[in-house]
Steps between C-alpha positions, in 0.01 A plus 500: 500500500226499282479357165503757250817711697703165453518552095458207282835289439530169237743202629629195431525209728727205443292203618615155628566350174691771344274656291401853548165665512411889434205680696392855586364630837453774684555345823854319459538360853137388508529307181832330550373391841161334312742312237695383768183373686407327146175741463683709270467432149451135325801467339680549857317273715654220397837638425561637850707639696559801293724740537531882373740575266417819335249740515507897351220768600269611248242844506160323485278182455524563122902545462508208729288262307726606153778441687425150618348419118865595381718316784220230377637442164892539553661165475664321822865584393350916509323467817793342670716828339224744717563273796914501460484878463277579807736295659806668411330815613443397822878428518607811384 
């Protein structure tokens, strides 16, 4: 499937050591499989194995960038809230 049909989505992983990182892509699968292979970002490499805990769709590069700035600045205790609620969600 090509890139731009895909859409753009932001996500958070929870790495090895518990702490959680935000990115953006527009190619989900593709990036989770370079963090996994530690040639994703910095911050992962050395925090692997990672693991995908939530991730929403966004329209564009722009919205998608915004998005990850304000997932960026919540504090752990609010990014773990986004990751309980996805989760209860899924369960519902």
């Amino acid at each position: 499937m090509p890139a731009a049909r895909r859409g753009w989505q932001v996500y958070l992983l929870r790495c090895g050591d518990g702490t959680l990182y935000a990115g953006a892509t527009n190619d989900l699968v593709a990036r989770l499989a370079r963090h996994a292979a530690g040639t994703g970002a910095r911050y992962t490499r050395s925090r692997l194995p990672v693991e995908l805990v939530w991730s929403v769709r966004v329209r564009g590069r722009g919205a998608a960038l915004r998005r990850e700035a304000a997932v960026k600045r919540l504090t752990r205790p609010e990014k773990l809230l986004l990751v309980a609620r996805a989760a209860a969600r899924r369960r519902a």
